[in-house]
C-alpha positions as semicolon CSV with decimal commas, in nm:
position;residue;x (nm);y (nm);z (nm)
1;X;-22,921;-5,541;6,029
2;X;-23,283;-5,650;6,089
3;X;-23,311;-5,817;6,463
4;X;-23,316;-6,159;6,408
5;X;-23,371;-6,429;6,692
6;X;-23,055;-6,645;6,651
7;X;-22,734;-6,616;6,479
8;X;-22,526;-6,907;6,402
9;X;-22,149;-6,924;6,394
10;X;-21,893;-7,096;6,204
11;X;-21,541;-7,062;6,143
12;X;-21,583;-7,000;5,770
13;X;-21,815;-6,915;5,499
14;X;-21,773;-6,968;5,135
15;X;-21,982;-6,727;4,949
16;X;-22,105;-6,895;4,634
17;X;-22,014;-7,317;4,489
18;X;-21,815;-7,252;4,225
19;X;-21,497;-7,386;4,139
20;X;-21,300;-7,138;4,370
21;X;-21,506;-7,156;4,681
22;X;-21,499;-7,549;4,616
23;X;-21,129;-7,581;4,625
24;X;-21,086;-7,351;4,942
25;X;-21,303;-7,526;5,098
26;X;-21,134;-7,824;5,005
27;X;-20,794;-7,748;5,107
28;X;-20,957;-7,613;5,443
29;X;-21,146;-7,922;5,536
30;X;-20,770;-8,087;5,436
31;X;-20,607;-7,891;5,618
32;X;-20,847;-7,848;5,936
33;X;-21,090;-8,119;5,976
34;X;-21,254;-7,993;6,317
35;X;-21,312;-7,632;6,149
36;X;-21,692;-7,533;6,095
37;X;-21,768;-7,457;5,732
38;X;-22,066;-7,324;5,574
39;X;-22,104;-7,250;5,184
40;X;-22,409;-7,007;5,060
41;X;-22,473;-7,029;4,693
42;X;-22,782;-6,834;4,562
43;X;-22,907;-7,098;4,278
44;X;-23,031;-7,422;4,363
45;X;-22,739;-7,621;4,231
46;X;-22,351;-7,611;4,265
47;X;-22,149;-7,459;3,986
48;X;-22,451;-7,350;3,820
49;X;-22,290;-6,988;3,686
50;X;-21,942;-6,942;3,546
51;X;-21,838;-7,286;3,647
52;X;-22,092;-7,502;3,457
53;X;-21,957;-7,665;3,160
54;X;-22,138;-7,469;2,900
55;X;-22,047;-7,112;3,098
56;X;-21,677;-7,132;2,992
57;X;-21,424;-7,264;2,733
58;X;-21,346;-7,587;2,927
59;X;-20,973;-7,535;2,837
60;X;-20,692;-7,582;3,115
61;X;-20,548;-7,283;3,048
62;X;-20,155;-7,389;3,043
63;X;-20,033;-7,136;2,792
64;X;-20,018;-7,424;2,531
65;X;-20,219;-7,255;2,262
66;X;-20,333;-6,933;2,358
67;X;-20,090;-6,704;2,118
68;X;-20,225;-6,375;2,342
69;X;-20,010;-6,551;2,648
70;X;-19,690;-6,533;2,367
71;X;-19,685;-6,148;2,220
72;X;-19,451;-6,053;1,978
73;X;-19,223;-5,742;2,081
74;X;-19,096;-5,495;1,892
75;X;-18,737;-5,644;1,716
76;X;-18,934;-6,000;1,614
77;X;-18,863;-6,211;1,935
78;X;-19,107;-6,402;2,092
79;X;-19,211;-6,321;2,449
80;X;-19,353;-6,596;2,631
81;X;-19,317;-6,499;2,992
82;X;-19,709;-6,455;3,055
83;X;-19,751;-6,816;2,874
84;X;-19,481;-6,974;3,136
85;X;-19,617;-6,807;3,427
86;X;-20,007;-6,929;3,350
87;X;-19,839;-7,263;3,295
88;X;-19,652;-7,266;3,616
89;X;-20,018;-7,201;3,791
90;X;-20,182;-7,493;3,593
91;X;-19,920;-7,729;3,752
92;X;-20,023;-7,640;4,110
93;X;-20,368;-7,691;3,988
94;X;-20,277;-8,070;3,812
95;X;-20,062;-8,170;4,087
96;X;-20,381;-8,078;4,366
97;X;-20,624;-8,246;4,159
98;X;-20,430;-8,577;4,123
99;X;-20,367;-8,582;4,478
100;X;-20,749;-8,522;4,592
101;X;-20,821;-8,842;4,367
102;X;-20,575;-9,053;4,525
103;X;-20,693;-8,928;4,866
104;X;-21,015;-9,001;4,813
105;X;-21,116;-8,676;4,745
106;X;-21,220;-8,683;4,413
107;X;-21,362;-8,993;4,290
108;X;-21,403;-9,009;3,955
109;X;-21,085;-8,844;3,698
110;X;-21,354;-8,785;3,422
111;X;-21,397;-8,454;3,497
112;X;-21,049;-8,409;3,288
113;X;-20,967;-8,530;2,956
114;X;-20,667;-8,528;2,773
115;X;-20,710;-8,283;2,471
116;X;-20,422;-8,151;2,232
117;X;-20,412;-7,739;2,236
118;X;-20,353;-7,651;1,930
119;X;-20,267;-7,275;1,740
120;X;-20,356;-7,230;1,443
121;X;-20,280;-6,935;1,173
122;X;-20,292;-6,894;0,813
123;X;-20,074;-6,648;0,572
124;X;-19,731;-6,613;0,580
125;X;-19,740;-6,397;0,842
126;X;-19,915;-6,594;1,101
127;X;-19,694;-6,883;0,929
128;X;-19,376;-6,718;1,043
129;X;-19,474;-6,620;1,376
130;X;-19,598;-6,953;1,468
131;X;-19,246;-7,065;1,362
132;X;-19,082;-6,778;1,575
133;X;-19,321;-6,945;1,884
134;X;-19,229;-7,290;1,878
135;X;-18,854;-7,177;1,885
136;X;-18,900;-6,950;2,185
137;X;-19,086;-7,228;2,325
138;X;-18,871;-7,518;2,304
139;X;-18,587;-7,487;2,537
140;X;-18,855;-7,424;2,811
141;X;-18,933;-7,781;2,978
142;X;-19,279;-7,694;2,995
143;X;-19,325;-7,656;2,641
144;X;-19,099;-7,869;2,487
145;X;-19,332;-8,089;2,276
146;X;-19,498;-7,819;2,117
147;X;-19,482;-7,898;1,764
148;X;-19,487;-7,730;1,423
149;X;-19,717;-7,840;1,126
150;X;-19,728;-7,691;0,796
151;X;-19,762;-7,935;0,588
152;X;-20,106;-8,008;0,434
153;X;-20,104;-8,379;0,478
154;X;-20,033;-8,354;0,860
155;X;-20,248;-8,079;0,902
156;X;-20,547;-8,314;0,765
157;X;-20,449;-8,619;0,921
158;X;-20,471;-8,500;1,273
159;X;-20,773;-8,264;1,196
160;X;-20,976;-8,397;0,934
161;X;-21,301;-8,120;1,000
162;X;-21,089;-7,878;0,968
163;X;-20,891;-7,943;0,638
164;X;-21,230;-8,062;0,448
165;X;-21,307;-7,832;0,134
166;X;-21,013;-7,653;0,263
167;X;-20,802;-7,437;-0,044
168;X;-20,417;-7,528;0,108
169;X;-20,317;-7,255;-0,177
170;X;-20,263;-7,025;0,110
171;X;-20,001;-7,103;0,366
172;X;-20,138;-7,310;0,722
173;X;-19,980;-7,358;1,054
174;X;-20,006;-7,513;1,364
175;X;-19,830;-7,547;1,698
176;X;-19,937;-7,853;1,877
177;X;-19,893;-7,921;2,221
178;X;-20,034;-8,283;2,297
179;X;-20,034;-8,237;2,668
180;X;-20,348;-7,999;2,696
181;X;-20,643;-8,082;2,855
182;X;-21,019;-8,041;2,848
183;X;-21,195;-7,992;3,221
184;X;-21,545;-8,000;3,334
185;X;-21,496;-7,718;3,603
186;X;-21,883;-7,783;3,701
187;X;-21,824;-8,144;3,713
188;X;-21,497;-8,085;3,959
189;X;-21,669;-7,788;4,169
190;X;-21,985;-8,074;4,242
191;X;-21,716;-8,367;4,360
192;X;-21,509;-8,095;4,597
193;X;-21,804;-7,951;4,744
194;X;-21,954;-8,301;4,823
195;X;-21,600;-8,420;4,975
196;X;-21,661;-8,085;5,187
197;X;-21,998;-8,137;5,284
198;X;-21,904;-8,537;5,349
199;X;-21,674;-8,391;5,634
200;X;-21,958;-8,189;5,763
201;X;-21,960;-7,873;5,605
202;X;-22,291;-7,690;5,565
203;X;-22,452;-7,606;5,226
204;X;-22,750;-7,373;5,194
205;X;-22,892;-7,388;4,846
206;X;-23,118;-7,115;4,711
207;X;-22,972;-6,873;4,966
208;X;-22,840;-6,563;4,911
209;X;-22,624;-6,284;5,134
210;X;-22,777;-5,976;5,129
211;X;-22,540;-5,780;5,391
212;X;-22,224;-5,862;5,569
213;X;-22,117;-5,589;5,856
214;X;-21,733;-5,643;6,024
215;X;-21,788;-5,686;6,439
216;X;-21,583;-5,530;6,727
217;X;-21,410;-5,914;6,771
218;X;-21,297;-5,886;6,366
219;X;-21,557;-6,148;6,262
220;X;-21,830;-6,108;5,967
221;X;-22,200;-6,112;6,012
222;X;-22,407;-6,237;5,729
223;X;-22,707;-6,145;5,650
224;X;-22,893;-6,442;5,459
225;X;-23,240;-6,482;5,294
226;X;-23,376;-6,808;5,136
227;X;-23,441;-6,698;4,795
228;X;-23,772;-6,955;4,793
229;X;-23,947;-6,868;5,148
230;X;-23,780;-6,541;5,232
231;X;-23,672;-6,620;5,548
232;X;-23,389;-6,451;5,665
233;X;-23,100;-6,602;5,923
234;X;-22,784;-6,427;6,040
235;X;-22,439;-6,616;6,026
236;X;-22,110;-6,514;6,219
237;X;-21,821;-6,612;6,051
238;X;-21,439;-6,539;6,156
239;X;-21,336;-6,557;5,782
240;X;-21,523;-6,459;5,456
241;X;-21,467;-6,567;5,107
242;X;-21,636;-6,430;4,838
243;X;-21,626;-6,650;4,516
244;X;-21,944;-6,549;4,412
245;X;-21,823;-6,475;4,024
246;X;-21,946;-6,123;3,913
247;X;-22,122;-6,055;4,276
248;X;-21,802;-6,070;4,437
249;X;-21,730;-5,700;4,371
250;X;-22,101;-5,605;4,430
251;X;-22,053;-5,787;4,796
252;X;-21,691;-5,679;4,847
253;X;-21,849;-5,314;4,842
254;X;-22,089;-5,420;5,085
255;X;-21,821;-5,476;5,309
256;X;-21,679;-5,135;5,323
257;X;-21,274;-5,317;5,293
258;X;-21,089;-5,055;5,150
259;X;-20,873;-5,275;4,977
260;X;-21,231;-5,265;4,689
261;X;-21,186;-4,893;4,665
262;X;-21,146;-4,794;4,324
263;X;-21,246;-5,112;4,161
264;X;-21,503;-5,144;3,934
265;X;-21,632;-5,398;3,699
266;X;-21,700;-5,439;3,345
267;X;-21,948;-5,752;3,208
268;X;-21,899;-5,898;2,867
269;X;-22,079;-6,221;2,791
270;X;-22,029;-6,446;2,547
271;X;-22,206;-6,690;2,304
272;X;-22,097;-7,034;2,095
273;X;-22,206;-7,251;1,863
274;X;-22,202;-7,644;1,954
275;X;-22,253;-7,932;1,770
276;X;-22,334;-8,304;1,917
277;X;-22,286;-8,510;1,565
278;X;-22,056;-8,771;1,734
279;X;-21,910;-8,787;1,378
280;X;-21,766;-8,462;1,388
281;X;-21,647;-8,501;1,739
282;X;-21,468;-8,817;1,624
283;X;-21,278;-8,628;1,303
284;X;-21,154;-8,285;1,536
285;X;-20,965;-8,410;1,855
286;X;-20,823;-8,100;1,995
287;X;-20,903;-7,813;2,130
288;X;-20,803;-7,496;1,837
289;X;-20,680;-7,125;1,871
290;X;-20,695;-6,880;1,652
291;X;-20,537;-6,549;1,643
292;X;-20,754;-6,255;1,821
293;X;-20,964;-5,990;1,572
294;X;-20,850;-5,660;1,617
295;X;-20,986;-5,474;1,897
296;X;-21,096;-5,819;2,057
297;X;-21,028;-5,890;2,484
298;X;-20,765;-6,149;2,501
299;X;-21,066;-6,377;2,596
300;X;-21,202;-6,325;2,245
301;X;-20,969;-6,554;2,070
302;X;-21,208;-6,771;1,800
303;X;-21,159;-7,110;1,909
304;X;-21,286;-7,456;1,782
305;X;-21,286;-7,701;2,047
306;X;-21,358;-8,053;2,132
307;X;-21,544;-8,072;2,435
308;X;-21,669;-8,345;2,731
309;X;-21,996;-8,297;2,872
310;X;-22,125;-8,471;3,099
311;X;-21,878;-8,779;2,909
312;X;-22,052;-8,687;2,622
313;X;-21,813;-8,517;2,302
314;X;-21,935;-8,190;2,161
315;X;-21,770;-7,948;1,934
316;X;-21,824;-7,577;2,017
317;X;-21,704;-7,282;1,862
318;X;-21,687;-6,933;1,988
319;X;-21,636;-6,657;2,153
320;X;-21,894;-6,438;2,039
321;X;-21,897;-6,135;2,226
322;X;-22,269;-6,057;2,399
323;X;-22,324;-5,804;2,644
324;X;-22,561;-5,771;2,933
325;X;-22,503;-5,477;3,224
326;X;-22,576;-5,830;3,431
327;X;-22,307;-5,942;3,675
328;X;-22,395;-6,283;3,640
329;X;-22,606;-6,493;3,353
330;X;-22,840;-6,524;3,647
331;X;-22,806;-6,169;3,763
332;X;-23,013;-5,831;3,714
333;X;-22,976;-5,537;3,473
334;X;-22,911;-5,303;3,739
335;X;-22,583;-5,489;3,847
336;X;-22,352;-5,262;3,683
337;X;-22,550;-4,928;3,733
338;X;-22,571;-5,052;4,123
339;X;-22,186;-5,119;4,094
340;X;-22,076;-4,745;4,038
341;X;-21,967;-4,587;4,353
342;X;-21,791;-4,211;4,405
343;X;-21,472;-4,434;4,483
344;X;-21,446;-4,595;4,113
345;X;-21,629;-4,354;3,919
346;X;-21,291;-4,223;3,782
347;X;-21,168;-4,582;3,689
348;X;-21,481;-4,608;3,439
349;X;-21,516;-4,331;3,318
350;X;-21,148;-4,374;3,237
351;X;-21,208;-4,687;3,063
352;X;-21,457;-4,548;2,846
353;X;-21,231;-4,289;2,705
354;X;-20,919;-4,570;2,653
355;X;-21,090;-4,827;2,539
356;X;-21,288;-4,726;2,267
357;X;-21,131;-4,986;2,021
358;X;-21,298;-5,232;2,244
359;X;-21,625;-5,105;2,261
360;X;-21,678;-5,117;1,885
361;X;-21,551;-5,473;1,888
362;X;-21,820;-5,572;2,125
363;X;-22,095;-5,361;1,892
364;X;-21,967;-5,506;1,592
365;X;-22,059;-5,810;1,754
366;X;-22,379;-5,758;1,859
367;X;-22,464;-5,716;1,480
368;X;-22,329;-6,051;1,408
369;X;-22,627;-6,233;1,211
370;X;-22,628;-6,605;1,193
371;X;-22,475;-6,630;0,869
372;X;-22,193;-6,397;0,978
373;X;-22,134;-6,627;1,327
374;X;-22,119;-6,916;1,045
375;X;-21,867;-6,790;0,854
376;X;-21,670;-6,730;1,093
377;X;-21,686;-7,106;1,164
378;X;-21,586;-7,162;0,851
379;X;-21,237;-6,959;0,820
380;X;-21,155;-7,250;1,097
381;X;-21,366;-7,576;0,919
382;X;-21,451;-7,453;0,573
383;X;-21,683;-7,779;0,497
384;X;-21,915;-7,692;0,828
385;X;-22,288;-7,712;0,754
386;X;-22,534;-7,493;0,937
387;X;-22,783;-7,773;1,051
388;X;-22,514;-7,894;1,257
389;X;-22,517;-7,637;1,498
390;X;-22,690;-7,452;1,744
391;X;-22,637;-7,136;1,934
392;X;-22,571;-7,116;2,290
393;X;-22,550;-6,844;2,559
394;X;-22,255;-6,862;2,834
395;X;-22,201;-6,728;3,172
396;X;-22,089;-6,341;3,257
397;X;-21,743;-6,235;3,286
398;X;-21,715;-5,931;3,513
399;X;-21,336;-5,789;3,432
400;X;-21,156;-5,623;3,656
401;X;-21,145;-5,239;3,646
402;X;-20,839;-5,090;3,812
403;X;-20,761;-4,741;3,927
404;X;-20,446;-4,586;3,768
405;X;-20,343;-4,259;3,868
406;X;-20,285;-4,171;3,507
407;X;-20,524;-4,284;3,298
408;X;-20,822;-4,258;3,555
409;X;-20,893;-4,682;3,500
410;X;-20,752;-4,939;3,362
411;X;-20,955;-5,257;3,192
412;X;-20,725;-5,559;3,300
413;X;-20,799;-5,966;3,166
414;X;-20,698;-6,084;3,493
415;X;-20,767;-6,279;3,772
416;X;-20,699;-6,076;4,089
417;X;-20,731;-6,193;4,468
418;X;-20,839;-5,903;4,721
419;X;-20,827;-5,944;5,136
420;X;-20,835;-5,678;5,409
421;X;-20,569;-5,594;5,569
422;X;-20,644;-5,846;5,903
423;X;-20,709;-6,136;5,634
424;X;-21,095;-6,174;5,759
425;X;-21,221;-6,140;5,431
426;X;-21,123;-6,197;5,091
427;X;-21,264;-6,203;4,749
428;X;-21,192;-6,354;4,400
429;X;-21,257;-6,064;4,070
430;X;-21,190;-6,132;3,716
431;X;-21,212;-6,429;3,494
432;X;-20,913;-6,525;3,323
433;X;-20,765;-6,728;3,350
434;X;-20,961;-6,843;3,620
435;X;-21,045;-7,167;3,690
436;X;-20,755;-7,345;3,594
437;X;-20,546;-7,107;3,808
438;X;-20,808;-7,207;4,124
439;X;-20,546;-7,399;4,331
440;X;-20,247;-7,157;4,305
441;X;-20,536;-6,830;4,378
442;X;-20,699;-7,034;4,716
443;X;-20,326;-7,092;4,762
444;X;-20,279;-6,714;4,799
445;X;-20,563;-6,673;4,999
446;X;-20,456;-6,899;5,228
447;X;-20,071;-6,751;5,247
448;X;-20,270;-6,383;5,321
449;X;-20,544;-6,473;5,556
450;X;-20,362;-6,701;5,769
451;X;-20,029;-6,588;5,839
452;X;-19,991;-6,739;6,104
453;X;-20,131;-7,112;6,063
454;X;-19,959;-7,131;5,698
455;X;-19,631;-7,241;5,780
456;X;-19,761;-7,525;6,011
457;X;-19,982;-7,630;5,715
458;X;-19,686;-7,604;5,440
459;X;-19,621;-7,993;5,499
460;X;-19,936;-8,115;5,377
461;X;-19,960;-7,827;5,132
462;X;-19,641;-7,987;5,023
463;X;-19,825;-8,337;4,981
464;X;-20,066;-8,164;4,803
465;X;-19,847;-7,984;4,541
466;X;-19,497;-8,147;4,538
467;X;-19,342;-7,860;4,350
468;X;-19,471;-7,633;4,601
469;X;-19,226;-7,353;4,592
470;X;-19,013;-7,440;4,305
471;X;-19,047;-7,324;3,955
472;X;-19,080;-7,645;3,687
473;X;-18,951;-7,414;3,447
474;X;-18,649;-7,411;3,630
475;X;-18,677;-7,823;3,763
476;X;-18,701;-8,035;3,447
477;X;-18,660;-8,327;3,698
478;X;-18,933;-8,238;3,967
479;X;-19,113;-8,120;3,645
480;X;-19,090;-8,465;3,438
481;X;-19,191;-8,642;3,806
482;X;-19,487;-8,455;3,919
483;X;-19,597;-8,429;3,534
484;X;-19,567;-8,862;3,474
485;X;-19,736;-8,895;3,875
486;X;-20,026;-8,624;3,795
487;X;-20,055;-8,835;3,425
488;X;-20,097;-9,147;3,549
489;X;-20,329;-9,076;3,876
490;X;-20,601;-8,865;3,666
491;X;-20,586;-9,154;3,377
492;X;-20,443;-8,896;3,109
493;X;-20,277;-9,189;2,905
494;X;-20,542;-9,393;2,966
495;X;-20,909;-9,461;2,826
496;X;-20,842;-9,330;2,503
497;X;-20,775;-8,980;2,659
498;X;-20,436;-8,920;2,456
């Protein structure tokens, strides 16, 4: 590194101010007041990438609605292990958020609204499997009130936009789950970072790492420059975490950990329509699933949401697949070319040969015209007019790329954790389903970077997360406490928000 004249030292460093560097760094000023903390986000704002409201689906992803978390195998039956599991990790989340707010953490609930998830299918078919889904579901105490609709009448009374000019000829159905929720991840990320910085964290704004070398004592040194004046600084940290979005694999490289070897990265981006009409807002309260096109990422699921910005209601629909060899939607085109190493050259090239069903999805739709992204709308809300809505561009998801022995790489939807080996450093890759699985990830992080503090922290981990080592799916009791306690203290039953 270039010889600077001072460095400055800190016990940690949160790379990036999303929602995952916000909640470590919340749990760590919790959990160790008198620690130094510095966070170094390259944009002049917090959550200004994947985080901000109109970079991602807003959805707590709970497993309510999302029928790729419930596949069918092989003799019929239902399979809804992945759909408990994500659940499970949304409870940890709930249960840390209501605690921050009634520990003065978090000020203001509104960053979460109560929003039905809702599936939705058409054809017998899709009719029959929904029916199949609710069944599986309902013995399991997390997804209990999941309902099914097919009957016209109820179908338009609880979404009106959606059965307008609709031809019920064809068979509908829906499995509702009134417990889901709509978050504001940008809106959470701002109040965690400025509970941080109230307990004397540093934030540098508009600063960026450009290096970070491992030192004979185990600690990181940063190198930093201040994207507006250039000036660079060095900054020793004993721990590193990277939850820069899709630079954390770019910087995990940097750092030579050969827990990154063989990893490689693969961006898809994504567009939506929105509309602001208040009126249409008021006639489609919930947030709606579809079933994924062929050849579509898990993450491609069509869905027509109800959304709060900002407190205002919008409706978006989406994904659209984009694509961009950016890393982030603030990146550079040489991100991905930059990304390729001799270590995971084998991974993509093996994920070009296997997943060449996926690769004409996403050129299919790049072709998608405006009339074509409207009538796709309207297979969910047949009466939708065009004027109503606009098309927007969201963040970059960079999805993990793993090495398998086998098949050279493997494309994975997941969100995966990566630390050395002495737990100096660790990283966050993938993007799904991300930030409503922050808590239980910087929970993981925490477990494999600091062996040896975590079990003096587990009591107040435990007054964060009650059901901190239990499964609800297993502790309908604990479940149906923490669940009415998390309700109450984020206003979920209050306010309208029901």
């Amino acid at each position: 590194m270039s010889d600077l004249a001072a460095t400055a030292h800190t016990d940690v460093v949160l790379v990036g101010a999303g929602i995952m560097s916000a909640t470590l760094g919340a749990l760590l000023r919790r959990l160790e007041p008198n620690w130094a903390i510095t966070l170094i986000e390259r944009l002049d704002a917090a959550a200004a990438e994947s985080s901000s409201p109109w970079n991602n689906a807003g959805t707590g992803h709970a497993g309510l609605c999302e029928m790729n978390y419930t596949p069918q195998r092989a003799d019929g039956s239902i399979d809804i292990s992945k759909a408990v599991a994500v659940n499970e990790q949304f409870q940890v989340t709930r249960q840390f958020w209501a605690y921050a707010v009634e520990n003065g953490m978090l000020g203001d609930p509104g960053f979460v609204n109560a929003v039905p998830h809702v599936s939705f299918v058409h054809g017998a078919e899709g009719v029959d499997y929904l029916r199949r889904r609710q069944r599986a579901l309902a013995d399991n105490p997390l997804f209990a009130g999941t309902e099914l609709i097919t009957d016209a009448g109820e179908f338009t009374r609880r979404l009106p936009f959606m059965a307008a000019q609709r031809d019920f000829a064809e068979p509908i159905a829906l499995n509702w789950a009134a417990a889901g929720t709509d978050v504001d991840f940008g809106a959470l990320a701002r109040q965690l970072i400025g509970f941080c910085v109230r307990g004397g964290a540093t934030a540098l704004f508009g600063h960026e790492v450009r290096d970070l070398r491992r030192q004979s004592d185990g600690s990181w040194t940063l190198l930093v420059r201040n994207r507006r004046t250039g000036e660079k600084r060095r900054c020793n940290a004993k721990f590193v975490f990277v939850g820069a979005g899709g630079d954390a694999l770019p910087l995990l490289q940097k750092s030579g950990i050969k827990e990154v070897k063989g990893f490689a990265g693969f961006p898809i981006g994504g567009r939506f329509l929105r509309a602001g009409n208040p009126t249409l807002a008021a006639a489609h309260q919930a947030k709606v699933y579809g079933v994924p096109a062929p050849g579509a990422p898990p993450l491609g699921a069509l869905h027509l949401d109800l959304r709060f910005v900002n407190g205002k209601p919008w409706l978006v629909f989406g994904p659209y697949a984009g694509w961009s060899p950016k890393f982030l939607k603030h990146g550079h085109f040489s991100d991905l070319p930059r990304s390729i190493k001799p270590d995971n050259v084998l991974s993509m090239l093996g994920v070009g040969v296997t997943q060449l069903t996926l690769i004409n999805y996403l050129i299919a739709q790049l072709r998608l015209s405006g009339p074509d992204r409207v009538r796709a709308l309207r297979e969910f809300a047949p009466g939708a007019v065009d004027s109503d809505w606009e098309l927007t561009t969201a963040g970059q998801r960079v999805q993990v790329i793993r090495r398998d022995r086998r098949k050279g790489g493997v494309l994975e939807f997941v969100t995966t954790v990566l630390s050395d080996a002495d737990g100096t450093i660790a990283g966050l890759l993938g993007g799904s389903p991300g930030a409503s699985t922050a808590v239980p990830a910087m929970l993981d992080v925490l477990r494999r970077c600091f062996a040896n503090r975590y079990p003096s922290w587990l009591p107040t981990l435990k007054e964060m997360v009650p059901s901190l080592g239990f499964e609800l799916s297993r502790e309908p009791a604990l479940y149906d406490e923490v669940w009415s306690w998390g309700t109450k203290v984020l206003q979920l039953d209050s306010r309208g928000r029901s």
